[in-house]
Each structure stands twice: as structure tokens, then as C-alpha cells.
BANUZA-610893 format. One line per field, with one value per residue: residue number from 1; residue in three letters; x, y, z of N, C-alpha, C in turn. Coordinates in nm, 2 decimals, always signed. Each point is the difference from the previous one (the first is absolute). Last residue first. Layout:
k = NUM  ...
r = ALA  ...
neast = X  ...
nnorth = Y  ...
nup = Z  ...
caeast = X  ...
canorth = Y  ...
caup = Z  ...
ceast = X  ...
cnorth = Y  ...
cup = Z  ...
end
This chain:
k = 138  137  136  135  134  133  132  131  130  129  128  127  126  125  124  123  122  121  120  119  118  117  116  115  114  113  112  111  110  109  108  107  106  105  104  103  102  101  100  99  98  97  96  95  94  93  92  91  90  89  88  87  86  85  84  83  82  81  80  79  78  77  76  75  74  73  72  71  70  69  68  67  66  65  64  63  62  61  60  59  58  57  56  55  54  53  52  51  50  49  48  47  46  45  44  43  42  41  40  39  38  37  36  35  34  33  32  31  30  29  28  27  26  25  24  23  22  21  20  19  18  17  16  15  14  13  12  11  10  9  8  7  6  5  4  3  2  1
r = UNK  UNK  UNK  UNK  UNK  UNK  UNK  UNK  UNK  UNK  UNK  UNK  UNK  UNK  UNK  UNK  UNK  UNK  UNK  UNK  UNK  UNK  UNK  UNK  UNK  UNK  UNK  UNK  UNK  UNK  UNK  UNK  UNK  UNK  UNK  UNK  UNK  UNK  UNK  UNK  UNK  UNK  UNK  UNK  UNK  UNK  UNK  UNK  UNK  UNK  UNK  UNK  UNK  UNK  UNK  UNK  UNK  UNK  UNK  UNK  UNK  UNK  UNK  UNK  UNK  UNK  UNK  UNK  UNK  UNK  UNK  UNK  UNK  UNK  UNK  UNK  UNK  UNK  UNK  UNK  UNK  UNK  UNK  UNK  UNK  UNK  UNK  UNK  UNK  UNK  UNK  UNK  UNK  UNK  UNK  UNK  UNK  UNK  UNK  UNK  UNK  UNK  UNK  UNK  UNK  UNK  UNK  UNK  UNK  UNK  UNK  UNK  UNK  UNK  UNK  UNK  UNK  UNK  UNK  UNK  UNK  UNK  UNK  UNK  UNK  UNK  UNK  UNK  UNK  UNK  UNK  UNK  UNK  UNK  UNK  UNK  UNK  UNK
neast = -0.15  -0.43  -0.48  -0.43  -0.48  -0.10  +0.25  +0.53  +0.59  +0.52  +0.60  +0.48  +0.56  +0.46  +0.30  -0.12  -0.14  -0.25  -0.17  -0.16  +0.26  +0.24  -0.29  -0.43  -0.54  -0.52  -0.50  -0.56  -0.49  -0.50  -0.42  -0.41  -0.07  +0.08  +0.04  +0.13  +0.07  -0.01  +0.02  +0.03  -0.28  -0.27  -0.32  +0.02  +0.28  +0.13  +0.27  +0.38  +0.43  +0.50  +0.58  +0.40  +0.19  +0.35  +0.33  +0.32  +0.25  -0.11  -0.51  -0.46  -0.22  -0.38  -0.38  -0.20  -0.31  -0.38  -0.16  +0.26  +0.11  +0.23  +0.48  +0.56  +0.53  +0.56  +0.38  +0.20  +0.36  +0.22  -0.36  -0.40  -0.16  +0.23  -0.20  -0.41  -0.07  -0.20  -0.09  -0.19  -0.07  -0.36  -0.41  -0.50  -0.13  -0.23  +0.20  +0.40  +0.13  +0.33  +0.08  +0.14  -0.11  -0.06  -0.12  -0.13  +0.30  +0.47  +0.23  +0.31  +0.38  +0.12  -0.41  -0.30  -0.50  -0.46  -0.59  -0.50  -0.46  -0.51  -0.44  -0.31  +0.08  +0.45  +0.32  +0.48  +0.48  +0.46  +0.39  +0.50  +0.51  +0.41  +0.08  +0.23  +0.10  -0.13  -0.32  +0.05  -0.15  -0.01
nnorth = -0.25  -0.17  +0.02  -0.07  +0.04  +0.06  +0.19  -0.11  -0.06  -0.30  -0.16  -0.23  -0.17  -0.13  -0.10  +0.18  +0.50  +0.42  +0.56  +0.44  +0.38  +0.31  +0.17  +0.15  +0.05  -0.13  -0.05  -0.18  -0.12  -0.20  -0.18  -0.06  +0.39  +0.17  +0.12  +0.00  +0.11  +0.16  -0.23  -0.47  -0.32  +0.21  +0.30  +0.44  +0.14  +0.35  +0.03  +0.06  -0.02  +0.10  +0.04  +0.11  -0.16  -0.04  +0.02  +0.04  -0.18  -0.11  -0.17  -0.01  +0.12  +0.16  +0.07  +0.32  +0.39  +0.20  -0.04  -0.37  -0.45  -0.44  -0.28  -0.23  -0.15  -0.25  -0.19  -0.29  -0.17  +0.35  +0.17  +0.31  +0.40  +0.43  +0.30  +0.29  +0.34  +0.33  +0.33  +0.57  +0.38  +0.20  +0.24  -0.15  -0.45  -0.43  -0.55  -0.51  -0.55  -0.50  -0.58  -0.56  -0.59  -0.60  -0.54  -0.37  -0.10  +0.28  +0.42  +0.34  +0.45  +0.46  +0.31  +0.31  +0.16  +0.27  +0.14  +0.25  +0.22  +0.24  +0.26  +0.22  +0.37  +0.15  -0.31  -0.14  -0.31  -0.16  +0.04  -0.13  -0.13  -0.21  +0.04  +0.18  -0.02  -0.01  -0.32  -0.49  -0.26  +0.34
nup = -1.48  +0.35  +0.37  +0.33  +0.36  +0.55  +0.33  +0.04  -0.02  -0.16  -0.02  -0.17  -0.12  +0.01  -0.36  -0.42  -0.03  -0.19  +0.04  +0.21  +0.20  -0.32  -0.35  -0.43  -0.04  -0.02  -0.16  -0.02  -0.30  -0.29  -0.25  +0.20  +0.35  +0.50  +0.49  +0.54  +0.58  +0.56  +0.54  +0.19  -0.20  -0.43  -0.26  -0.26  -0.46  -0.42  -0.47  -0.49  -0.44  -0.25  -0.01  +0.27  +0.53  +0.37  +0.46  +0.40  +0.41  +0.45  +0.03  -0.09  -0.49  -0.33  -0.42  -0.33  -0.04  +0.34  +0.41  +0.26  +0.20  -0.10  +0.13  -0.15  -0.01  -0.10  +0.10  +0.41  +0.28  +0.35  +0.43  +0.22  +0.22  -0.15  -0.35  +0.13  +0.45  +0.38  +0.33  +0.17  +0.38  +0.28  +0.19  +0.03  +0.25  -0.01  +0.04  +0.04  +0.15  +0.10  +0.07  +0.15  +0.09  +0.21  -0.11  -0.22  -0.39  -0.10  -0.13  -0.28  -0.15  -0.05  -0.19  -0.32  -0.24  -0.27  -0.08  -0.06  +0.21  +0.14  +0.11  -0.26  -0.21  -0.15  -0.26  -0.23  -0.26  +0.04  +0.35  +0.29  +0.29  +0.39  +0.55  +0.51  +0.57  +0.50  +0.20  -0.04  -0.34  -0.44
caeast = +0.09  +0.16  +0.09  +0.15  +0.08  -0.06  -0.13  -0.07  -0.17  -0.10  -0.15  -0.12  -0.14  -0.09  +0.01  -0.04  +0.16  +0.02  +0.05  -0.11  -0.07  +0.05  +0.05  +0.09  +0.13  +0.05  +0.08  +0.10  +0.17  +0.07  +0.13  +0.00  -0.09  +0.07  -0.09  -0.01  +0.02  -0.02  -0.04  +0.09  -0.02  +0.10  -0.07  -0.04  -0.11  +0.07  -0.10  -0.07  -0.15  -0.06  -0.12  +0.02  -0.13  -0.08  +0.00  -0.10  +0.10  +0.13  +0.14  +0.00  +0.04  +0.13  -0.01  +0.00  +0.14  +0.03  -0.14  +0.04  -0.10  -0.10  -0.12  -0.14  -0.11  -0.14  +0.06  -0.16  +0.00  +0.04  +0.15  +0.02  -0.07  +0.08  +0.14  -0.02  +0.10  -0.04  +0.13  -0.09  +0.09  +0.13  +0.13  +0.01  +0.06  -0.08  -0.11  -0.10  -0.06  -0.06  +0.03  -0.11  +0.09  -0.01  +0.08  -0.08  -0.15  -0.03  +0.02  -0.16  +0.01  +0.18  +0.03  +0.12  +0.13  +0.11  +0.18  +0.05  +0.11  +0.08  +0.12  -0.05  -0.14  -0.05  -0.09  -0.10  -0.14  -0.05  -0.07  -0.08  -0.14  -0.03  +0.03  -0.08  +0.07  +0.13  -0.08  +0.04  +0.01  +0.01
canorth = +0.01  +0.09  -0.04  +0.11  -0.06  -0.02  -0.06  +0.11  -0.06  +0.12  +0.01  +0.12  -0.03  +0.07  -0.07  -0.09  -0.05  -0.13  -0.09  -0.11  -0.06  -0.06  +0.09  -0.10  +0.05  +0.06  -0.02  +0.11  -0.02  +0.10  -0.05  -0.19  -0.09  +0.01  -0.09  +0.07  -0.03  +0.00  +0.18  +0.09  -0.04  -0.09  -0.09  +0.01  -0.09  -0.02  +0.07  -0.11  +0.05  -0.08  -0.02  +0.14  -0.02  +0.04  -0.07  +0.12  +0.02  +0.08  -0.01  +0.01  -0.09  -0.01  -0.03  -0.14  -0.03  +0.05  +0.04  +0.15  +0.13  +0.05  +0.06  +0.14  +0.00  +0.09  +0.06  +0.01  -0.14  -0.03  -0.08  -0.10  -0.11  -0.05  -0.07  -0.10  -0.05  -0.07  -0.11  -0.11  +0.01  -0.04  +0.04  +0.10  +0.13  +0.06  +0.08  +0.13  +0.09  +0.14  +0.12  +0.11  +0.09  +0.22  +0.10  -0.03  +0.01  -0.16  -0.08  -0.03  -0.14  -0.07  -0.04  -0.10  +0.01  -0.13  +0.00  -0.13  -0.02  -0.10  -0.03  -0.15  -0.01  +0.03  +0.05  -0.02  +0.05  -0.02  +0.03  +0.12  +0.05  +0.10  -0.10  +0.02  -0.03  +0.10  +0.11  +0.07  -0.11  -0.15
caup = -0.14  -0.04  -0.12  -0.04  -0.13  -0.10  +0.11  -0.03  +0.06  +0.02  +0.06  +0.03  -0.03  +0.10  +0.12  +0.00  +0.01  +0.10  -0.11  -0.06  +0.12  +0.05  +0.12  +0.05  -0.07  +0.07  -0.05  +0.04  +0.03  +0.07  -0.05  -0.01  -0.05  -0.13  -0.03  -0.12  -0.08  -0.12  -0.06  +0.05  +0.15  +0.01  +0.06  +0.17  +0.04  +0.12  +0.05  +0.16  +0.02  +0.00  -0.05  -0.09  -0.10  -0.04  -0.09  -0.04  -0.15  +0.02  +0.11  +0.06  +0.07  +0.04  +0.14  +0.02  -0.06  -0.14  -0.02  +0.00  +0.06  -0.08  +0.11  -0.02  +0.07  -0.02  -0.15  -0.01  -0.14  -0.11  -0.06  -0.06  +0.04  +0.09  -0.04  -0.04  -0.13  -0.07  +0.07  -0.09  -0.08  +0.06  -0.02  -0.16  +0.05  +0.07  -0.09  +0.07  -0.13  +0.04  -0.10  +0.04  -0.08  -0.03  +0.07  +0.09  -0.01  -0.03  +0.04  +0.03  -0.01  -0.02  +0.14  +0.01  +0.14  +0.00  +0.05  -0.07  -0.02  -0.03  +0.09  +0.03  -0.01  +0.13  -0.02  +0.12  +0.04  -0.17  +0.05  -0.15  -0.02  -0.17  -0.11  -0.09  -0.14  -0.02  -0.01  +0.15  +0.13  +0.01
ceast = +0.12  -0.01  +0.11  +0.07  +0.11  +0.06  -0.13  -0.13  -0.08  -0.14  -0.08  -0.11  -0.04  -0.09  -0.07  +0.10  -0.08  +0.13  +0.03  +0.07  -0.13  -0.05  +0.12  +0.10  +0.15  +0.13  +0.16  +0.12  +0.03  +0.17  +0.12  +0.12  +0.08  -0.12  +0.11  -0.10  -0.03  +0.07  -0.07  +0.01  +0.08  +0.06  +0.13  -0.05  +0.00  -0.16  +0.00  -0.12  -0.08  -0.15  -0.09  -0.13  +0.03  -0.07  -0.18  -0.03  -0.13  +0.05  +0.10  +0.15  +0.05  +0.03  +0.17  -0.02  +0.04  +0.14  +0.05  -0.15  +0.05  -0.15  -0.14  -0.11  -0.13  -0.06  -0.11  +0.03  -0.15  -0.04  +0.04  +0.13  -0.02  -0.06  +0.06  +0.13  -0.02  +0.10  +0.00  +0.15  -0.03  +0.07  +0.13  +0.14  +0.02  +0.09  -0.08  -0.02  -0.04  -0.07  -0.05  +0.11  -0.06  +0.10  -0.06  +0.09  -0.06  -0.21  -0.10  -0.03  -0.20  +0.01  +0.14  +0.03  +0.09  +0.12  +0.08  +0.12  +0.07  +0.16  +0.04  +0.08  -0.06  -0.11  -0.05  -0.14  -0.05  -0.15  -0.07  -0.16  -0.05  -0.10  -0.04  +0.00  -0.11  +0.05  +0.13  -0.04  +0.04  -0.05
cnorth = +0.04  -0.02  +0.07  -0.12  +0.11  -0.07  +0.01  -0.06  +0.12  -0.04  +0.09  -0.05  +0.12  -0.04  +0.03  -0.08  -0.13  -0.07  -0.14  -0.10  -0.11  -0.11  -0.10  +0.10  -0.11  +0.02  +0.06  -0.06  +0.12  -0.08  +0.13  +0.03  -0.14  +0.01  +0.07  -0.08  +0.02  -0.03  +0.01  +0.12  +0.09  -0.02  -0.13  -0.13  -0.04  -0.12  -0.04  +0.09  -0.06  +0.12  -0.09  -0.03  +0.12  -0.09  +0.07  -0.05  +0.11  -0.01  +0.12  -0.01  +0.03  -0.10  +0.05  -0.07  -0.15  -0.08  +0.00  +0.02  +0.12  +0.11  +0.01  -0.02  +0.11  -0.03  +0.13  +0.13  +0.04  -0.11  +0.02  -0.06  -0.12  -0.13  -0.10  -0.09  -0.10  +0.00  -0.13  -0.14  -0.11  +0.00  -0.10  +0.06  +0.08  +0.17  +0.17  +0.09  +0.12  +0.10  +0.13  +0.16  +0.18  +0.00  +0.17  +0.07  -0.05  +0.06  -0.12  -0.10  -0.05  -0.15  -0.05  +0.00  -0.08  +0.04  -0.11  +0.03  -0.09  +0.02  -0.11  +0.02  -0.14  +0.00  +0.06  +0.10  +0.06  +0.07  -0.04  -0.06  +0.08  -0.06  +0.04  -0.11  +0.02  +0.03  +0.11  +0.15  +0.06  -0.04
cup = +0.02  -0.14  +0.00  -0.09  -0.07  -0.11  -0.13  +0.04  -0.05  +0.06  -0.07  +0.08  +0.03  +0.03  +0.13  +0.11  +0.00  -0.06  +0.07  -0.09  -0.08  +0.08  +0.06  +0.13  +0.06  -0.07  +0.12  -0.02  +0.11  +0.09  +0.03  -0.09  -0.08  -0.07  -0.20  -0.09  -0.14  -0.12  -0.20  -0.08  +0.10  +0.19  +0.03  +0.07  +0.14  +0.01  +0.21  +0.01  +0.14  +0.06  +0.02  -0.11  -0.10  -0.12  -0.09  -0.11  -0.09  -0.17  -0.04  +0.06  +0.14  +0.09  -0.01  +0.11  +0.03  -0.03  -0.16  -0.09  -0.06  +0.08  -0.08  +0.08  -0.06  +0.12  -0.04  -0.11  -0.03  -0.15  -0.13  -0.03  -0.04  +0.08  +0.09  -0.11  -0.03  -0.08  -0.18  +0.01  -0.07  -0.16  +0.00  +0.01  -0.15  +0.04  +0.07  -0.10  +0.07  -0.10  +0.06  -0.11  +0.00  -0.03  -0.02  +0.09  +0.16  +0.05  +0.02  +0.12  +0.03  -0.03  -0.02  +0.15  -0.05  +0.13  -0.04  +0.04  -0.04  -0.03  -0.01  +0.13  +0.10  +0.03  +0.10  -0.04  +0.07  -0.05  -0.16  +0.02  -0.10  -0.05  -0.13  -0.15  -0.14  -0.12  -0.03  -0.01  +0.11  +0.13
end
């Protein structure tokens, strides 16, 4: 964190060592107000240190899924702590999407996510969803 002391949970979605790129997700404690620092520590590079990354743990309790859609094969997974799975359907990967890699459907292709506790909406709640392309529910 901020005070170079407090380690922050972390998963690592991509990296390329070729390009020396990298896709990280950080859960910071807080963010702060706009036009304000906010300073994050990053150290890299020690082949003997002990791998620190939990991508479960990088996401809040009320953040139900998450697919990344970078995995090279198989279905996509899900990134948070509940493990929420895709049990059918058909994606192709599409490297050209604005944040890391995304999925491209064809025109009457479906992923189908398995039912799950953590996704059932409490209509006094409501839902959020974001995604960084066209996406349809049923």
C-alpha cells in the first residue's frame, strides 16, 4: 500500500514477457478524491520470493463474477472468491478488446453461467452489471 508496509491482494490476469507487459488487478483500501496521490508500491523481479497473488481476495464481497476471458483454453473462470463457473457455450478470444482480452460470441452462440447462490437478485437490491462489450441476459 501507501505506506510501502501493507501488502495489497492482487492477481496478475496476463503478462507477457515478450512485450513486458502486464494486466494487474489491485484492491486498494480506499481511492482517493480526484486530483489527489495515491501512491501504490510494486516490486518485481525477485525469482525467490514467495508468489503473494489472490485473485479471490481482490474482489469484494457484492462483486459476484468476474471473467477476464484470458484463459488460453476451456471455459472462461471466474476471478472472484465464489468460483462461479460457465458450464456451456462457445467464445472465441479477441485480443483486440479495450482492457486485456476479451470474447467475441457468434450471432446465436450463448455462455451459459451455472446457477449459484451469490447471483440470485434481491429486487430490493437491484443489480449492477458492466462489461466492456455487447452482452445480452436471459
Amino acid at each position: 500500500g501507501g505506506d510501502d508496509q501493507a501488502p495489497l491482494r492482487y492477481h496478475v490476469e496476463r503478462f507477457d514477457p515478450i512485450a513486458q507487459i502486464a494486466l494487474a488487478w489491485v484492491r486498494v483500501p480506499n481511492v482517493a478524491p480526484a486530483n489527489a496521490e495515491q501512491k501504490v508500491h510494486l516490486y518485481f523481479g525477485n525469482q525467490a520470493a514467495v508468489p503473494g497473488d489472490d485473485a479471490g481476495a481482490t474482489y469484494d464481497a457484492d462483486t459476484d463474477a468476474v471473467f477476464h476471458f484470458s484463459e488460453p483454453a476451456g471455459m472462461p473462470t471466474d476471478s472472484t472468491a465464489y468460483g462461479t463457473t460457465i458450464n456451456a457455450g462457445e467464445w472465441f478470444p479477441n485480443p483486440a478488446s479495450i482492457i486485456g482480452q476479451g470474447a467475441s460470441l457468434g450471432a446465436t452462440a450463448a455462455l451459459r453461467i451455472a446457477d449459484s447462490a451469490q447471483l440470485a437478485l434481491d429486487p430490493a437490491k437491484g443489480a449492477t452489471v458492466s462489461h466492456r462489450g455487447l452482452v445480452g441476459f436471459t
